[in-house]
N, C-alpha and C positions, 0 to 999 in steps of 0.2 A: 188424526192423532188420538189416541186413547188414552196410552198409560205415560205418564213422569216421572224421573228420576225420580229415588227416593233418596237420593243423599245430595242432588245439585237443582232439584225438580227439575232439569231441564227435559225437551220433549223424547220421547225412548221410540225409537226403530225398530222395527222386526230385519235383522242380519239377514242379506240375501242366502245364507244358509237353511234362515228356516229355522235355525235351534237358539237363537240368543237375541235379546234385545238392547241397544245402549244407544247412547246419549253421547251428545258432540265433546264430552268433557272424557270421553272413554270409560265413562262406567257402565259394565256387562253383566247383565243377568239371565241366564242360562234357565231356558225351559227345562223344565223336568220332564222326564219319562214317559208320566201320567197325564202330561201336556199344559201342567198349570205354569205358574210365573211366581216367583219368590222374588216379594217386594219388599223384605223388611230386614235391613241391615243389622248386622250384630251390634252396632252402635245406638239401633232404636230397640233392642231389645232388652227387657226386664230382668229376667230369667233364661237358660239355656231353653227350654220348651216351653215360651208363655204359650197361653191360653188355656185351653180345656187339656187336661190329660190325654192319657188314651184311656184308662180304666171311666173317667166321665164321658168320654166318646164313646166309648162301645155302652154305657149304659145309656145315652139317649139313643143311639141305634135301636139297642131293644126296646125301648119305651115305643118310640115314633113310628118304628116299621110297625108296628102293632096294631096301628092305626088309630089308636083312642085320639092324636087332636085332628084326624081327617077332616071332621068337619069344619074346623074352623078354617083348615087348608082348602077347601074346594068353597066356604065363602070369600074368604084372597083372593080366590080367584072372579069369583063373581063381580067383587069390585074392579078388578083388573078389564077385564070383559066390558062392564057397563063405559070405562073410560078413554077405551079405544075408537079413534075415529079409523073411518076405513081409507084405505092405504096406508096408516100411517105404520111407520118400522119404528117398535117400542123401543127402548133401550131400557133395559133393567137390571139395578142393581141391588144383589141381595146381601145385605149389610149385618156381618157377623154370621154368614150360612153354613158355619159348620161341615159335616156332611152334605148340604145340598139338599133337605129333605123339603124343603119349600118350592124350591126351585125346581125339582123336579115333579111336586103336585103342581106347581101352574104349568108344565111344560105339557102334563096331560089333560089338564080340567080346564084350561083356558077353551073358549072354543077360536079363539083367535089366535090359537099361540103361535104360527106361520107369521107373523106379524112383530113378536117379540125375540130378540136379543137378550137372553140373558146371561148376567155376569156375577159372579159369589167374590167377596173379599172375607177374610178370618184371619186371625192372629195367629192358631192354631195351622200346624203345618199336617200332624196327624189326619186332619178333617180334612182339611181344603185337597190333601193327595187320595184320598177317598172320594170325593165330590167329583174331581174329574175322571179318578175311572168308572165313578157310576153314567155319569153323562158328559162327555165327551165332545158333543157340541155346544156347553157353554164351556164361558171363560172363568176362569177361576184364577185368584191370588190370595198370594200370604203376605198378607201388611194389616197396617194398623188402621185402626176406626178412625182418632183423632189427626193425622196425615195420611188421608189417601192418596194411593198413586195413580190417580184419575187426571184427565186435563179438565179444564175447566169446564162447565156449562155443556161435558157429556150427554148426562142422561137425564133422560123422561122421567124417573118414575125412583125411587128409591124406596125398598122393603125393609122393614126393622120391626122384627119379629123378638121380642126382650131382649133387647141388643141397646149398648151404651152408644150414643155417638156423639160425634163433636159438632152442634149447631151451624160454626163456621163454613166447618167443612164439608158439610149439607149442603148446603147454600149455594157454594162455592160449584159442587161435580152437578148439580141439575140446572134446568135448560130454565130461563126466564118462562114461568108459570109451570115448573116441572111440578110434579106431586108427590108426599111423601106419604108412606102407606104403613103406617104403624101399630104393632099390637101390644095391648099394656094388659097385666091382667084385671080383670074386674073386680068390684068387692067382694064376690064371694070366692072367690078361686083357691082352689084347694084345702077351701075351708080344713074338711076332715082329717087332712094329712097333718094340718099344723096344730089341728088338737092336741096332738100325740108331745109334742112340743115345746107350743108356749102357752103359760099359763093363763095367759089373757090374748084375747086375739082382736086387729082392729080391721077395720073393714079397711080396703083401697078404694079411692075416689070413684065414684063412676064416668065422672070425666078427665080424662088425660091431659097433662096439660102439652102445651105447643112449644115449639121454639120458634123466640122469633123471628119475625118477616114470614111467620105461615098461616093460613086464614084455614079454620076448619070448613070444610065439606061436607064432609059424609062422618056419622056416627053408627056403631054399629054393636048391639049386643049380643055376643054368641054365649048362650049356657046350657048345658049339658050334664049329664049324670055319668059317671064310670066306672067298673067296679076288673081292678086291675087283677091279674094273679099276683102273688105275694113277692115274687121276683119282678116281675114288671112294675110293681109299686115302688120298694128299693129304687129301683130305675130312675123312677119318676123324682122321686126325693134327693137325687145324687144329684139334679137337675137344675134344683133350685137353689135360690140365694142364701136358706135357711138350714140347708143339709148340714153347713158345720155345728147350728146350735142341736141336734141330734147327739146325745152321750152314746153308750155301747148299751143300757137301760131302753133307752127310749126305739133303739134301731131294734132289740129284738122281742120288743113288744109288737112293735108296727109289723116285722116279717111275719107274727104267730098269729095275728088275726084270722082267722080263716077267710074272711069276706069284710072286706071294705068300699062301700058307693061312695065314692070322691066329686065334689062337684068342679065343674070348670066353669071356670066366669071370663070371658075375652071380651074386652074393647077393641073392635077395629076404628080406626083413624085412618079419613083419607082430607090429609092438607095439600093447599095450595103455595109454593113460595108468590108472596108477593111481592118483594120489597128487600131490600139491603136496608141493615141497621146500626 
């Protein structure tokens, strides 16, 4: 069993049909199209379209395809690699994965990736219907961070790449000693962008902190230099948490630059769960 109701969490069936999944209480959720699974009831949602837009969708599309955080995506993968034992079938879940753009860097940069299962959950319906027709052979759903519609003690491995989650619910979808693999930004990150900004800027921790019942592993500093096209910058800035404090001032100063070197500062985090708390 994989996925649970999300309105009785009871455990959900794949219909010998093929096209719909439900649960002994008769609730049906119909695959879509593009092959994903909509987990997220109109009674758990915020807004007619929570999560990212499309207009924020499509500008982290341009940003990402572009390749400026490659690197930090083919280190993911590095630790993903060093943590594989052999034979073992990973299960992987990518926690808030948007479009899939993670998911699809470990699916090439892994050298073990014949070994992984990967699965994307997002709020956002936009993305998550994008993400399975870019890759097809993962699983993809639209639900929420804080109730996932996972069974218990699924997966190995959970990815959280600035993605909010719920501690519990962490806890809860990975395997007794499962690992969570998370990226927080470092203190320097995006310093240059936020000049433009805020009048005072403060660094972020170098270390991230945990949730608990998880013991750190592995720490990891990725930094790099970037110097975007003026469009791609935009992008980058629609991206982040800061973009609303941007006036109509601030937005076409930053697009007139001619050239701007942006630093990126990533913490990788790979914890261990140990423990219920």
């Amino acid at each position: 069993m994989l996925y649970i109701c999300p309105v009785c969490r009871g455990s959900l069936q794949l219909h010998q049909s093929g096209k719909s999944y439900n649960c002994r209480n008769r609730h049906s959720f119909d695959l879509a199209k593009e092959g994903y699974l909509n987990l997220l009831p109109v009674q758990h949602k915020h807004s007619k379209e929570p999560g990212d837009s499309k207009p924020m969708m499509l500008a982290r599309r341009e940003f990402l395809e572009a390749g400026y955080y490659e690197p930090m995506a083919k280190a993911l993968a590095m630790i993903i690699d060093a943590n594989i034992t052999e034979g073992q079938n990973l299960q992987l879940l990518d926690l808030g994965c948007g479009e899939g753009y993670y998911s699809r860097k470990i699916a090439c940069s892994c050298k073990h990736n014949e070994q992984i299962s990967l699965h994307g959950i997002d709020i956002a319906k936009f993305a998550i219907a994008a993400a399975a027709k870019k890759q097809p052979e993962a699983r993809f759903v639209v639900g929420s961070s804080n109730r996932l519609p996972y069974a218990d003690q699924y997966f190995d491995l959970v990815l959280r790449v600035f993605a909010p989650s719920d501690e519990n619910e962490l806890k809860r979808v990975l395997k007794p000693s499962g690992h969570l693999l998370a990226v927080t930004p470092g203190p320097r990150h995006l310093w240059q962008l936020k000049e433009f900004i805020y009048a005072e800027i403060m660094e972020h921790a170098l270390e991230s902190s945990l949730p608990r019942g998880f013991e750190r592993l592995v720490a990891e500093r990725i930094s790099y230099k970037i110097t975007p096209e003026p469009r791609q910058r935009m992008a980058l800035l629609q991206m982040t948490p800061f973009a609303w404090r941007a006036n109509e001032s601030v937005l076409q100063t930053l697009k007139n630059v001619a050239e701007l070197e942006i630093e990126t500062d990533f913490i990788l985090t790979l914890s261990v769960k140990t423990a219920d708390v």
